[in-house]
C-alpha positions in Angstrom: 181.2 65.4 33.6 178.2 67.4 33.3 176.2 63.9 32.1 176.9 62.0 35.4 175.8 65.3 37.4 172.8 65.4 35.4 172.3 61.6 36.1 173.0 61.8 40.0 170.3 64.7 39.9 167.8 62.4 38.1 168.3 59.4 40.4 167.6 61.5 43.2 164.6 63.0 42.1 163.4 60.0 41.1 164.0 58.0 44.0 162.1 60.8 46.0 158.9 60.6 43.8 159.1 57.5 44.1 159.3 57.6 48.4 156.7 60.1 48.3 154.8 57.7 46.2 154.8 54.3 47.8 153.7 56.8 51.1 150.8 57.5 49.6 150.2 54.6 48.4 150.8 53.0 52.2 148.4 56.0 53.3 145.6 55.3 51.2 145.3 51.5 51.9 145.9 52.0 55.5 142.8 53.9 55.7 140.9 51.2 54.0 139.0 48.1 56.1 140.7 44.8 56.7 137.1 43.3 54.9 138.0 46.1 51.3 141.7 45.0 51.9 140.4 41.3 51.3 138.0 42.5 48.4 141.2 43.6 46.5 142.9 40.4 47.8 145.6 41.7 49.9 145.9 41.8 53.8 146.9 44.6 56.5 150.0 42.9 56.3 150.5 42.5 52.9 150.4 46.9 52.5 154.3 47.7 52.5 155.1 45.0 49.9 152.2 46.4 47.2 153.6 49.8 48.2 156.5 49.3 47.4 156.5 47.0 44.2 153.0 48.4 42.9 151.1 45.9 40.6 153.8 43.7 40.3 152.8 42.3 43.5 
């Protein structure tokens, strides 16, 4: 009982580090220029997806 308490806990947590994460990820290349979006190789558009899947983009 205590185990899958402890585990609900932990996959909350996590998936709100992980939230907070991709935001600030989405925050930070929002603020960059469509021409260093391009140097990186990724587009305006192309923003939610590497937030939310990272380098496996």
């Amino acid at each position: 009982m205590h185990n899958r308490i402890f585990e609900s806990l932990y996959r909350i947590g996590a998936a709100i580090h992980e939230s907070r994460q991709r935001a600030r990820t989405t925050a930070a290349l929002s603020r960059l220029t469509d021409r260093q979006l391009a140097d990186i190789g990724i587009s305006r558009s192309d923003i939610p997806s590497v937030a939310a899947l990272g380098r496996r983009y």
